[in-house]
Backbone of each chain as ProteinMPNN parsed JSONL, in Angstrom:
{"seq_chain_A": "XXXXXXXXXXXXXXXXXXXXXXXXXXXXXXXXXXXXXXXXXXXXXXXXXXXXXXXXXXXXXXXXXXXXXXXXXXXXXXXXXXXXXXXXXXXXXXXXXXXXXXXXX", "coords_chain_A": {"N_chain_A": [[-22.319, 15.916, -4.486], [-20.243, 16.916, -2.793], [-21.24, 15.478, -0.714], [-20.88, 12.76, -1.383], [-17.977, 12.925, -1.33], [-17.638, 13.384, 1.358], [-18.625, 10.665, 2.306], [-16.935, 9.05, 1.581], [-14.143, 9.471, 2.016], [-14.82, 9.146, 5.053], [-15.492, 6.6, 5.037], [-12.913, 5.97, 4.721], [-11.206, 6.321, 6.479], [-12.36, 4.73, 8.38], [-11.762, 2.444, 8.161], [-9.086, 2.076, 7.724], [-8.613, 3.033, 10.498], [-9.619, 0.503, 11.443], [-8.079, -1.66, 10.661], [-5.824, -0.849, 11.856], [-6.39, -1.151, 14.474], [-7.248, -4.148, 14.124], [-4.157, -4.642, 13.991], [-3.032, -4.147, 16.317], [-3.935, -5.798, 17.887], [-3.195, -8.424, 16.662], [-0.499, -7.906, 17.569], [-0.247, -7.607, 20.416], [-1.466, -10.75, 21.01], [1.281, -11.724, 19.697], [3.597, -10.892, 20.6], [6.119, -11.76, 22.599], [7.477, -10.544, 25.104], [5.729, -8.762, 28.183], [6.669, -6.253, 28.2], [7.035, -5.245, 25.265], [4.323, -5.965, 24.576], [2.66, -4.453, 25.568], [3.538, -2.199, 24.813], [2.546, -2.254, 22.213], [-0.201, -2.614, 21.933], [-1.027, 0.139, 22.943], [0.398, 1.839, 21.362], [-1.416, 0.945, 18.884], [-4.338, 1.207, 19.98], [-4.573, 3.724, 20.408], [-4.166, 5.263, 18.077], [-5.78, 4.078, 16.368], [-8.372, 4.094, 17.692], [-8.471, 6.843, 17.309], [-8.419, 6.837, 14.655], [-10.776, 6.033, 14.023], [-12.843, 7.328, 15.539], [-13.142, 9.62, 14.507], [-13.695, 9.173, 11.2], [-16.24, 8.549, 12.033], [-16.437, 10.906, 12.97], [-16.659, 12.436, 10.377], [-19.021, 11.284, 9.217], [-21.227, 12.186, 11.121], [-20.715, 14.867, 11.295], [-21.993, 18.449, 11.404], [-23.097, 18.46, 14.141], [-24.407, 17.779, 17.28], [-24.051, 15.02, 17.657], [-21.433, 14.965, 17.056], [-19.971, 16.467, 18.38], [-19.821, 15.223, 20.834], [-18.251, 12.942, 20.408], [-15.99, 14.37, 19.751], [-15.636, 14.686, 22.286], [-15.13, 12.182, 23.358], [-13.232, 11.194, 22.199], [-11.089, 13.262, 22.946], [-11.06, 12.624, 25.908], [-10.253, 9.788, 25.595], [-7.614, 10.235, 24.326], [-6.248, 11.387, 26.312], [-6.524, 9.559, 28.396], [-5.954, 7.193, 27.841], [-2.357, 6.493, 27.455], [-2.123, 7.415, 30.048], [-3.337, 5.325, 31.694], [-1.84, 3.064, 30.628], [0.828, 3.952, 31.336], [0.404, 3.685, 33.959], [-0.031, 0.812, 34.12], [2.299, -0.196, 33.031], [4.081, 0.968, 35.098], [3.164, 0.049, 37.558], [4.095, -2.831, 36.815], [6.803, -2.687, 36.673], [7.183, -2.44, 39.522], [6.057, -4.855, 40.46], [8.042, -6.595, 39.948], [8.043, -7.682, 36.839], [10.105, -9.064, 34.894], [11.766, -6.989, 31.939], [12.073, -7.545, 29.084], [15.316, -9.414, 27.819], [18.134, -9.91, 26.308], [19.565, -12.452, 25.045], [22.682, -13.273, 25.149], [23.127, -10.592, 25.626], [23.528, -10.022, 28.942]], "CA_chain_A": [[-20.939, 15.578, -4.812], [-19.585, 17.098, -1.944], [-21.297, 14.391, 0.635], [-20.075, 11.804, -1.532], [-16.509, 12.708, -0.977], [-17.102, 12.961, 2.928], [-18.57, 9.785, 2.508], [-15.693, 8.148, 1.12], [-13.606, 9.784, 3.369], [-15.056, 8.342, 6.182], [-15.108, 5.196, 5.058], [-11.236, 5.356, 4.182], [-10.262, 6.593, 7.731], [-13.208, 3.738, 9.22], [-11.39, 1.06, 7.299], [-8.129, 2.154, 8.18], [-8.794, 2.903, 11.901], [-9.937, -0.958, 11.718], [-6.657, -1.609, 10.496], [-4.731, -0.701, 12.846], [-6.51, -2.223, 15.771], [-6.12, -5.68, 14.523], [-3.134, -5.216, 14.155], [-2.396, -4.212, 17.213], [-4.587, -7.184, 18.608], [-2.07, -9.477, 16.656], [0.708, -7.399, 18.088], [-1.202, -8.252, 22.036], [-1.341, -12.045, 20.977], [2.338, -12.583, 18.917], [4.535, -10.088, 21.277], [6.774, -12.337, 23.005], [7.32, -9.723, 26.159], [4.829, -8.217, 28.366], [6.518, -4.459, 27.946], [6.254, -5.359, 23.978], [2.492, -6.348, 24.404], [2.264, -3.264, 26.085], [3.796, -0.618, 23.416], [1.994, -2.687, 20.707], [-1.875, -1.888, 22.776], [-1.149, 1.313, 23.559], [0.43, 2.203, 20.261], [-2.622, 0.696, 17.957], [-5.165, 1.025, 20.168], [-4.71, 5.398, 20.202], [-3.818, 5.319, 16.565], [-7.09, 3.348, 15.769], [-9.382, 4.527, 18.24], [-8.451, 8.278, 17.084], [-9.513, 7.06, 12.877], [-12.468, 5.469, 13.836], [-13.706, 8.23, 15.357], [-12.857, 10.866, 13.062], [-14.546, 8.616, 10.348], [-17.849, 8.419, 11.988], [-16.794, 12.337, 13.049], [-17.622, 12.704, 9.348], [-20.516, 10.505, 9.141], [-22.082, 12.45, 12.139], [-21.507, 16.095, 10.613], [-22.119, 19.716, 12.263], [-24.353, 18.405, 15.468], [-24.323, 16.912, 18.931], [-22.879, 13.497, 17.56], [-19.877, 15.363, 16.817], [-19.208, 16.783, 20.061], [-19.342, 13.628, 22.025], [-17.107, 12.189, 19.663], [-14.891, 14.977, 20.067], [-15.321, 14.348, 23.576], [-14.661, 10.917, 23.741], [-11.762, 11.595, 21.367], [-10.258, 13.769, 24.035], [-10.888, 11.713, 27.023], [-9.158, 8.93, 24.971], [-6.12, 10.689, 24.264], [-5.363, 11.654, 27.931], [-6.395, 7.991, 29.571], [-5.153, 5.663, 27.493], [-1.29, 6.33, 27.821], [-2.089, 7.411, 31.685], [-3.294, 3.961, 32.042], [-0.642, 2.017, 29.801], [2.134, 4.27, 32.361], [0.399, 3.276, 35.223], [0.399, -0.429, 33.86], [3.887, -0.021, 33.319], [4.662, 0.898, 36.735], [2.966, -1.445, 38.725], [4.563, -4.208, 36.111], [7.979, -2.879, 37.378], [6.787, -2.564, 41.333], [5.709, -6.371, 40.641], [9.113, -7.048, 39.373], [8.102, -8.472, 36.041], [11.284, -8.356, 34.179], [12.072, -6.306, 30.931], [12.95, -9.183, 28.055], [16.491, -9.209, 27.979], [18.695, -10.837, 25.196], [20.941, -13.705, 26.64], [24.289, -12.959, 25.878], [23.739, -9.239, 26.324], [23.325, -9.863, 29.77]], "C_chain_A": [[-20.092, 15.658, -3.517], [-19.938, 15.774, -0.384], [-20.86, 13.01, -0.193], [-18.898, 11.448, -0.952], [-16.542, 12.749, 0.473], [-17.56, 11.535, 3.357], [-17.757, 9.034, 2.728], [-14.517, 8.534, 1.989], [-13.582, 9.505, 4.621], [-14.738, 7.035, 6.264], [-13.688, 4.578, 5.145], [-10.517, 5.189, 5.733], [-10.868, 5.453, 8.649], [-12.413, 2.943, 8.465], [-9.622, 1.124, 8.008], [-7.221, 2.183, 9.537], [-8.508, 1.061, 12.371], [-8.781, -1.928, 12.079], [-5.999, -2.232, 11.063], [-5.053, -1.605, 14.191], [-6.385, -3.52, 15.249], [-4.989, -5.725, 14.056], [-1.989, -4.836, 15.649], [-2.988, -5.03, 18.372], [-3.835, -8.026, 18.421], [-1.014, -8.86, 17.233], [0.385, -8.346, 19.87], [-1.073, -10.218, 21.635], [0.354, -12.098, 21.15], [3.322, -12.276, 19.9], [5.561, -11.15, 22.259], [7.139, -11.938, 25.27], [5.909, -8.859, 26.65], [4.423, -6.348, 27.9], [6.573, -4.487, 26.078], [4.718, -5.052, 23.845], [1.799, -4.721, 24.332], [2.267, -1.873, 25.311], [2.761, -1.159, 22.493], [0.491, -1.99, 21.055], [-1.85, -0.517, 22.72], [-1.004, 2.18, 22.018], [-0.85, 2.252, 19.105], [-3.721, 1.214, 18.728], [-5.862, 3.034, 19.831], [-4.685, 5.803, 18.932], [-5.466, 4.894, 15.636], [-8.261, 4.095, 16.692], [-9.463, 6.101, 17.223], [-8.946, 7.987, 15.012], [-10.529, 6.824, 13.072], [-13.342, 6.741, 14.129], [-13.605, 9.488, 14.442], [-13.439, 10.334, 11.556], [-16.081, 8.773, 10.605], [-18.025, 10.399, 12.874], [-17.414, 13.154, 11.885], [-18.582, 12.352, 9.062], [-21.252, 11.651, 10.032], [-22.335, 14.09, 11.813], [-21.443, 16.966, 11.827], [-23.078, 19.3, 13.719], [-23.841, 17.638, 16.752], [-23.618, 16.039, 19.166], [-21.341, 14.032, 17.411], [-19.024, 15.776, 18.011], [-18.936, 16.057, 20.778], [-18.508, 12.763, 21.299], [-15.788, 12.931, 19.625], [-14.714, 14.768, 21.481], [-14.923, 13.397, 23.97], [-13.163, 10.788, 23.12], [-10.288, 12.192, 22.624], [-9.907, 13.476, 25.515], [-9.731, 10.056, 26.504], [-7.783, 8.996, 24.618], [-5.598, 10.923, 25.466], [-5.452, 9.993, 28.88], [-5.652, 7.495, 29.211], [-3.672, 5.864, 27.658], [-1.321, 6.559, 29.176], [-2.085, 5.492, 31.777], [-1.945, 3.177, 31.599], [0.462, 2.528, 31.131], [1.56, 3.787, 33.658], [0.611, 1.641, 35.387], [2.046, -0.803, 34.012], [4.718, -0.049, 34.398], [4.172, -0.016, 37.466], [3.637, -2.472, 37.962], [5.884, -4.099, 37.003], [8.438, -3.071, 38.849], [6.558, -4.114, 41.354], [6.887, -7.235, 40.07], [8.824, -7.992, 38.174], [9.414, -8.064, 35.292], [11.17, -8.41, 32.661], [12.696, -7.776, 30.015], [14.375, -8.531, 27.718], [17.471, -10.11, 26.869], [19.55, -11.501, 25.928], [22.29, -13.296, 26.401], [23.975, -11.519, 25.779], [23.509, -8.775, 27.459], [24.267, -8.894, 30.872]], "O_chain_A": [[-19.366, 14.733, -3.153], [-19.205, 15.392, 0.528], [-20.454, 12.112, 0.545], [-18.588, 10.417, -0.355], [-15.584, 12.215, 1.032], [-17.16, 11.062, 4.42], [-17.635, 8.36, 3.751], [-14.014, 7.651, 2.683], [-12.566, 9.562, 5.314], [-14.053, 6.421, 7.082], [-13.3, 3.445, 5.43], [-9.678, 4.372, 6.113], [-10.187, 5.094, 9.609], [-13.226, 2.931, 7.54], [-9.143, 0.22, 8.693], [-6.083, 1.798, 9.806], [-7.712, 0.53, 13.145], [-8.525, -2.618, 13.066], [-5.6, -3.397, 11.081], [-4.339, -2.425, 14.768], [-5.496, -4.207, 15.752], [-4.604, -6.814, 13.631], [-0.813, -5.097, 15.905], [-2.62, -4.96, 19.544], [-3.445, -8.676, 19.39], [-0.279, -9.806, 17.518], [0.794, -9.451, 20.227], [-0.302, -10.794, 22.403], [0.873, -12.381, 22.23], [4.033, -13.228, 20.224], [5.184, -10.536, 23.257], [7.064, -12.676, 26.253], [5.129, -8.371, 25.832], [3.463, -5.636, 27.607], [6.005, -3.505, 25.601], [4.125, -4.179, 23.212], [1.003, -4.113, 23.618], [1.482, -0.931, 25.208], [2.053, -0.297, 21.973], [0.115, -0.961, 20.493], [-2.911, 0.0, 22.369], [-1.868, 2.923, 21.553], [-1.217, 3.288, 18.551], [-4.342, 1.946, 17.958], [-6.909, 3.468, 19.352], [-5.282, 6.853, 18.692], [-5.976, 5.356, 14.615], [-9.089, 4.728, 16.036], [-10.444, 6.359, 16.525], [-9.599, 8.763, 14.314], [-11.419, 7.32, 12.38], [-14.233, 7.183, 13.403], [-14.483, 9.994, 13.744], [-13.621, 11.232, 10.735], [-16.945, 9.029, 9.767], [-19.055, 10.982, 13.213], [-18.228, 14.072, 11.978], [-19.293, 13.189, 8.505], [-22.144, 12.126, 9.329], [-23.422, 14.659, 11.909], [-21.043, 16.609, 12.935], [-23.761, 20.21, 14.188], [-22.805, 16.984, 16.873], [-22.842, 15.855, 20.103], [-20.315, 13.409, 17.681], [-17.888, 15.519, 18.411], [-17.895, 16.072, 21.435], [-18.111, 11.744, 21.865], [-14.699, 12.37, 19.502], [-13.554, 14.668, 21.881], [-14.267, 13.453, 25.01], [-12.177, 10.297, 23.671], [-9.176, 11.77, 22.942], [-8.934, 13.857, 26.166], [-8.76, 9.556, 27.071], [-6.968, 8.074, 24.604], [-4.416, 10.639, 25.658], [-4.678, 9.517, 29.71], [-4.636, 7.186, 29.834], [-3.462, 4.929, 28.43], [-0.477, 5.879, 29.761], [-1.151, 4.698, 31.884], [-1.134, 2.768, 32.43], [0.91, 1.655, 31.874], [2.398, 3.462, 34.499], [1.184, 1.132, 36.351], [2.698, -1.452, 34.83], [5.699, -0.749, 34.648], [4.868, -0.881, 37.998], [3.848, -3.368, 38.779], [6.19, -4.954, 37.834], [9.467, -3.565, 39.311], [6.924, -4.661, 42.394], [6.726, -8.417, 39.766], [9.277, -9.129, 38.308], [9.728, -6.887, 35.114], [10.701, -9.373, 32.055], [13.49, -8.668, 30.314], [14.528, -7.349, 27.408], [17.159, -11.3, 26.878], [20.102, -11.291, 27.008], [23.026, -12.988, 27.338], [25.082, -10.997, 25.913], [23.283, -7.574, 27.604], [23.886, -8.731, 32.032]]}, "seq_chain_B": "XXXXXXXXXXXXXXXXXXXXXXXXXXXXXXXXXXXXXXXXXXXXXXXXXXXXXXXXXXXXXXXXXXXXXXXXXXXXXXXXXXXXXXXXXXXXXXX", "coords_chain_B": {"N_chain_B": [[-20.669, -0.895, 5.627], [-20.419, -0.412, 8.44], [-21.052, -2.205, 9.528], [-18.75, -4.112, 8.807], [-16.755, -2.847, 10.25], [-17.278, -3.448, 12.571], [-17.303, -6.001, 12.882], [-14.741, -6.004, 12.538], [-13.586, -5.413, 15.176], [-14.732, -6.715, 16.89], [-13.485, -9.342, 16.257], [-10.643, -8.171, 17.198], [-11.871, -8.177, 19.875], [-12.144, -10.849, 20.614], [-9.147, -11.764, 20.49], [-7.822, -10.221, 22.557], [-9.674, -11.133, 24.774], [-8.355, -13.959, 24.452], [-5.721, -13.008, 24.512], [-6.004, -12.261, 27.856], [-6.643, -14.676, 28.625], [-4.753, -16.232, 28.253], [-2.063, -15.317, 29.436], [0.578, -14.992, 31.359], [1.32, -13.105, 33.574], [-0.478, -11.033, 35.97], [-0.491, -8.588, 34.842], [-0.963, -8.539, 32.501], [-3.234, -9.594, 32.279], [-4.473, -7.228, 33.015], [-4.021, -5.47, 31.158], [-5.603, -6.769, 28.913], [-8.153, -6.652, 29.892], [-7.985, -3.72, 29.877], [-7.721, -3.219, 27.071], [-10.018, -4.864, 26.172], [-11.894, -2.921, 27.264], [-11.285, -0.322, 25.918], [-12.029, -1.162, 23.353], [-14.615, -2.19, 23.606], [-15.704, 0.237, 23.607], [-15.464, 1.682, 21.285], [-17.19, -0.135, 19.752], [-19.697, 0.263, 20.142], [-20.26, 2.339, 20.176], [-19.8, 2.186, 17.193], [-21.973, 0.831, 16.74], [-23.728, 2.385, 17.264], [-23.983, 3.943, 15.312], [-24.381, 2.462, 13.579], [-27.368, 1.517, 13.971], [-28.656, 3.891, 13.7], [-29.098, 5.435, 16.064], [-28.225, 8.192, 18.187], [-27.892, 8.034, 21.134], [-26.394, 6.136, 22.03], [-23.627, 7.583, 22.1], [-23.566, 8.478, 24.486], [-23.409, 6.52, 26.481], [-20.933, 5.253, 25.411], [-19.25, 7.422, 25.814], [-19.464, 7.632, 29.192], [-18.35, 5.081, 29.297], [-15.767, 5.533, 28.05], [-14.197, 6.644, 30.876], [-15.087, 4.917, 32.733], [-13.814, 2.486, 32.188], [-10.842, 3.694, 31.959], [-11.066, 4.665, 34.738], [-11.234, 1.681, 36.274], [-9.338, 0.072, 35.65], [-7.018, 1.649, 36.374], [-7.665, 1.16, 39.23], [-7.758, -1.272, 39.602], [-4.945, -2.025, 39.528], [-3.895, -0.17, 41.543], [-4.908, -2.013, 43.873], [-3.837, -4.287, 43.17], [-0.995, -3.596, 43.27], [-1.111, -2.525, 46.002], [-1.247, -5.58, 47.028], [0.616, -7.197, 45.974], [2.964, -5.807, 44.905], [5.503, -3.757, 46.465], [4.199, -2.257, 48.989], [3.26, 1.288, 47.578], [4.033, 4.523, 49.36], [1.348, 6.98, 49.064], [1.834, 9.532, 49.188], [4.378, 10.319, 49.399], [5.131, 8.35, 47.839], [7.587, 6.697, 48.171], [8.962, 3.642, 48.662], [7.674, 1.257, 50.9], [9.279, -1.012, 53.211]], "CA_chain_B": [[-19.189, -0.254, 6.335], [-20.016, -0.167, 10.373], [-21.009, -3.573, 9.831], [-17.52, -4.498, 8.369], [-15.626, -2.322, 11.328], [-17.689, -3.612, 13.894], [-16.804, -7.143, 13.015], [-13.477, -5.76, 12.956], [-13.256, -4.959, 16.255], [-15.04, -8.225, 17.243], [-12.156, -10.17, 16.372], [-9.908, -8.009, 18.146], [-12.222, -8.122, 21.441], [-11.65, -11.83, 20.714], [-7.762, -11.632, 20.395], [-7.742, -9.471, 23.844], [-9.907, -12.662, 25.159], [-7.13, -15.027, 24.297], [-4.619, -12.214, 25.771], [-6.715, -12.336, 28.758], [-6.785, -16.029, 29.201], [-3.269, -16.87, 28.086], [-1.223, -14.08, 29.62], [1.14, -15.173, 32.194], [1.061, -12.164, 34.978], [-1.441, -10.447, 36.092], [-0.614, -7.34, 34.356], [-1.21, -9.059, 31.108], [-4.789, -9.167, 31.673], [-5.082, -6.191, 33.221], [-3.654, -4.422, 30.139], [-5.822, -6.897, 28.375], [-8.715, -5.629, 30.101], [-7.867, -2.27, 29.446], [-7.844, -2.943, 25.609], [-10.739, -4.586, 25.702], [-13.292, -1.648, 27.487], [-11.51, 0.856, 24.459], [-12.515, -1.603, 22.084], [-16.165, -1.805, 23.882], [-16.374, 1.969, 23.738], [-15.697, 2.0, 19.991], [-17.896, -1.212, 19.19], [-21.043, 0.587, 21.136], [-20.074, 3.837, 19.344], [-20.149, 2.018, 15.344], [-23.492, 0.227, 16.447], [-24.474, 3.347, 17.648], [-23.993, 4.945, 13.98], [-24.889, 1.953, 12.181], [-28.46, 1.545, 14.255], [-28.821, 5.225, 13.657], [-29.713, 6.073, 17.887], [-27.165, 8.45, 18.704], [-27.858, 7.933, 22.716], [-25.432, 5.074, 21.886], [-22.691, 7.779, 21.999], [-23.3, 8.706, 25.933], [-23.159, 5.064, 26.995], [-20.108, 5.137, 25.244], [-18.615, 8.398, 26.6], [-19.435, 6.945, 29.955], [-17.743, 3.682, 30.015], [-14.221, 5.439, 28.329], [-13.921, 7.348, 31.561], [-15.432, 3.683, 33.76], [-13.283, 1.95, 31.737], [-9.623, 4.317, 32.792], [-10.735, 4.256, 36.622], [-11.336, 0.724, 36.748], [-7.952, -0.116, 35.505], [-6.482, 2.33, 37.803], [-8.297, 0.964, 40.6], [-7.166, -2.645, 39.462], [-3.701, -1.853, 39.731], [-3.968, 0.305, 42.818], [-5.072, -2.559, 44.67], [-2.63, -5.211, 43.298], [-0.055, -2.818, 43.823], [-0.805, -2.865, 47.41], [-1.139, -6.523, 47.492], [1.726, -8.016, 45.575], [4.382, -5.11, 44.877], [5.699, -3.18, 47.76], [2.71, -0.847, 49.122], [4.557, 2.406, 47.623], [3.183, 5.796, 50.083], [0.961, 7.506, 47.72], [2.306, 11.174, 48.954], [5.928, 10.843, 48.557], [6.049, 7.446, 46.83], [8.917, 5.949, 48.539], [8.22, 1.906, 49.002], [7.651, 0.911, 52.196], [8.951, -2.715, 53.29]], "C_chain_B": [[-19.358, -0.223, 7.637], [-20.038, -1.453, 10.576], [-19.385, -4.474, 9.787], [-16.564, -3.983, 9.664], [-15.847, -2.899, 12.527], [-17.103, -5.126, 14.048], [-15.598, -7.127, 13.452], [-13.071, -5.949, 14.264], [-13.713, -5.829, 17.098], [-14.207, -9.341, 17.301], [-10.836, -9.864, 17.274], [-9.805, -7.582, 19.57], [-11.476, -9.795, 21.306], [-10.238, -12.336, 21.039], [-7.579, -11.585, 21.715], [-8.459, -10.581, 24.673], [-8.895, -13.621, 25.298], [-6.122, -14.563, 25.071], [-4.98, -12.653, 27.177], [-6.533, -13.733, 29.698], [-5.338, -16.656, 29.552], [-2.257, -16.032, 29.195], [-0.662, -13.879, 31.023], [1.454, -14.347, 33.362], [-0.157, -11.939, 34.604], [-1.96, -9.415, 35.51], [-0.894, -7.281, 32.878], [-2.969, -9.333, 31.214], [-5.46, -8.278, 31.955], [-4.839, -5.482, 32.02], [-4.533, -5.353, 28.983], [-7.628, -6.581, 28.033], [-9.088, -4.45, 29.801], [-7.912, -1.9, 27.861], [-9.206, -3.434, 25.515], [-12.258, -3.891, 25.804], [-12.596, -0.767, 26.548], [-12.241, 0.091, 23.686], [-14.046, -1.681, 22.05], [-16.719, -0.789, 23.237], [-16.573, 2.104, 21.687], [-16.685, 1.156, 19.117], [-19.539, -0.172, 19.438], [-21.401, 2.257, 20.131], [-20.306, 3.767, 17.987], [-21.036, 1.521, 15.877], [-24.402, 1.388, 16.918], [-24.882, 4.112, 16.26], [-24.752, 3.743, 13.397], [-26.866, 1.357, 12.51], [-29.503, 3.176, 14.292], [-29.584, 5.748, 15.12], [-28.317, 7.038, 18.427], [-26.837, 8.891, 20.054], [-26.738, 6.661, 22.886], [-24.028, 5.883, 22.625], [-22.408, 8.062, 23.918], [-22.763, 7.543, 26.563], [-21.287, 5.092, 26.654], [-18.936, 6.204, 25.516], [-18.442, 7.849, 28.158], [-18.125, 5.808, 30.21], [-16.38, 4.105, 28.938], [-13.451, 5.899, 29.813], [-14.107, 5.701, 32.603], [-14.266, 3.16, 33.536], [-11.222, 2.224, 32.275], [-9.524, 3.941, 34.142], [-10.964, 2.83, 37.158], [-9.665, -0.222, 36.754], [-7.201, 0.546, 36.271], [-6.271, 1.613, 39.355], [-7.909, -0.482, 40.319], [-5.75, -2.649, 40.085], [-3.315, -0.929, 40.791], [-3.493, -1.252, 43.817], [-3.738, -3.927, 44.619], [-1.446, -4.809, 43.84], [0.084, -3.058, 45.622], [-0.929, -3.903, 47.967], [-0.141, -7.062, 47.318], [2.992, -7.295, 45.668], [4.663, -4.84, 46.44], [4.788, -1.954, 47.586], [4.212, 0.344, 48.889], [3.281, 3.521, 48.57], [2.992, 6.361, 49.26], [1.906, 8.669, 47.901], [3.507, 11.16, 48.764], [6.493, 9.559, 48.145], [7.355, 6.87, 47.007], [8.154, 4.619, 49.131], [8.816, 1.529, 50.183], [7.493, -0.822, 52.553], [7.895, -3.039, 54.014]], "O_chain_B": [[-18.307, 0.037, 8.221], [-19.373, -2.01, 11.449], [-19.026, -5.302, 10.625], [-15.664, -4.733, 10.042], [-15.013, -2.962, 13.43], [-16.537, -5.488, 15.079], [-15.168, -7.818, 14.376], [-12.127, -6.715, 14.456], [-13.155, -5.838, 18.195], [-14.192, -10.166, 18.215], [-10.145, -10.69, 17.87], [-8.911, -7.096, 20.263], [-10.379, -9.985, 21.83], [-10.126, -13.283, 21.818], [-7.218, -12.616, 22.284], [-7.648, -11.078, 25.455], [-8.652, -14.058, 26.423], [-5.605, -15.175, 26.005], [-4.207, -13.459, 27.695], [-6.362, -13.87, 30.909], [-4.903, -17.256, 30.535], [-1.627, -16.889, 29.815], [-1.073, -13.014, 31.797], [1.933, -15.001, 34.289], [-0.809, -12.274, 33.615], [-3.147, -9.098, 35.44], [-1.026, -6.266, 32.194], [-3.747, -9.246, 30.264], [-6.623, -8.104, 31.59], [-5.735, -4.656, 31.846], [-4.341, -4.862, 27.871], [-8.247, -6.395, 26.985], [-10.228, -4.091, 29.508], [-8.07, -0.77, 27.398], [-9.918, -2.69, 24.84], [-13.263, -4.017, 25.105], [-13.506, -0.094, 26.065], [-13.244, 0.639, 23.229], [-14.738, -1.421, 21.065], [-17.744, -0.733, 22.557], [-17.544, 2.502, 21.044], [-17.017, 1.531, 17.993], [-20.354, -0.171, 18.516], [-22.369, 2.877, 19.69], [-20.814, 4.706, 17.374], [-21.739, 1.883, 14.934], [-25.631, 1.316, 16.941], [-25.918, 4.765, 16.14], [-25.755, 3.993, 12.729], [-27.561, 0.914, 11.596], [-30.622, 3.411, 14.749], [-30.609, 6.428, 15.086], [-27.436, 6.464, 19.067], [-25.972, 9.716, 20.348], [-26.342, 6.371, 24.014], [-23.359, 5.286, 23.469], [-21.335, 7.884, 24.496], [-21.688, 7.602, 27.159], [-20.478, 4.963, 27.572], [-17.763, 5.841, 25.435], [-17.278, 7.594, 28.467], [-17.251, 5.788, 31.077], [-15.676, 3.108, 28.777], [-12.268, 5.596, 29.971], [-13.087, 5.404, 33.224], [-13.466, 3.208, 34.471], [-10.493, 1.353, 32.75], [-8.642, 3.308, 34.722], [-10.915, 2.67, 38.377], [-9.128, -0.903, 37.628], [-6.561, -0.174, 37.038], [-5.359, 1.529, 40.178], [-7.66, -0.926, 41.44], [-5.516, -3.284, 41.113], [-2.093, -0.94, 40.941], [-2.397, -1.565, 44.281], [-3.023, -4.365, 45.52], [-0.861, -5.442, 44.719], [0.998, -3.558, 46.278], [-0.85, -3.895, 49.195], [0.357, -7.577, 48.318], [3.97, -7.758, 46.255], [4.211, -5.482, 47.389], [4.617, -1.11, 46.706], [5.328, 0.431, 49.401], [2.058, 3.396, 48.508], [3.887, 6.592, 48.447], [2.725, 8.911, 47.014], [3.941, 11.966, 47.941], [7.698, 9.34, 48.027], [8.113, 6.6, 46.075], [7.131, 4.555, 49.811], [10.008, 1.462, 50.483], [6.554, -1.606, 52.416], [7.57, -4.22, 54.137]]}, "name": "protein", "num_of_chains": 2, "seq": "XXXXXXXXXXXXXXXXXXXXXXXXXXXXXXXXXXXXXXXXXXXXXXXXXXXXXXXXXXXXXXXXXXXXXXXXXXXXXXXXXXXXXXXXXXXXXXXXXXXXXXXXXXXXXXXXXXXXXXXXXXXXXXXXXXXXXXXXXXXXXXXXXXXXXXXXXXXXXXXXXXXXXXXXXXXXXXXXXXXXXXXXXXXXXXXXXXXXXXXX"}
């Protein structure tokens, strides 16, 4: 009974993880601005990465698989916004400019 | 179910493709890049569960950490080609 429900559990947070990344793939397509594109990636991609694995953290259970999934978990939470801020900055060092509304110039 | 996520995440390597191609600076495919080695890491990681080998998961520990310093190291270098080279130690931009 009880591995049922971590089944299903897994599956809910693997389904949901899924989710989120495409929708923050259509966010990366539809986004209009680059610093949009940019929140939308960064936003979904940590949001989704972090269910998926925690889904197949239940699939994988008390052992080894779990640790490197906690490990990758935790390397994932510290890069990915490093990167996105370092993206960020070189965007503004390369003077791409911030989308700007026209008359509230 | 890994089969179903993995597709998932197949479509939105694809997406990040299109980003990639379409994506008027440079920094648009570096950040499209950068989405899609996470999305690698997690694709490599459900075929790792759903082929039941869980040496899948090193490969995929590996290349989130490749995956950070290559992007880094992307934008390093543009940085010092296109922006103004900034001095790493006190970061003031040097014409």
């Amino acid at each position: 009974m009880i591995g049922l429900a971590f089944d299903i559990l897994s599956w809910v947070s693997l389904l949901i993880g899924a989710i989120f990344l495409l929708v923050g793939a259509i966010g990366v397509l539809r986004f209009p601005d680059f610093y949009s594109r940019l929140h939308a990636v960064s936003v979904s991609d940590t949001m989704g990465t972090a269910l998926i694995l925690v889904g197949l953290m239940i699939q994988g259970g008390l052992s080894m698989v779990t640790v490197k999934l906690l490990l990758m978990f935790y390397f994932m939470i510290f890069t990915g916004p490093t990167a996105v801020h370092a993206l960020a900055e070189a965007a503004i060092e390369g003077n791409v400019k911030p989308f700007a509304r026209k008359t509230g110039q | 179910m890994y089969i179903v996520v993995s597709v998932v995440i197949l479509i939105s390597i694809t997406m990040g493709l299109v980003r990639a191609y379409r994506g008027p600076t440079l920094y648009d495919r570096v950040m499209a890049a950068n989405m899609i080695g996470t999305l690698t890491v997690l694709m490599v990681s459900v075929l790792g569960f759903l082929t039941g080998r869980p040496e899948f998961l090193d490969i995929a520990l590996v290349y989130v950490l490749i995956s950070f310093v290559s992007t880094i190291a992307v934008l390093r270098v543009s940085a010092n080609r296109y922006g103004t080279a900034r001095d790493d130690a006190t970061g003031s931009a040097q014409e």
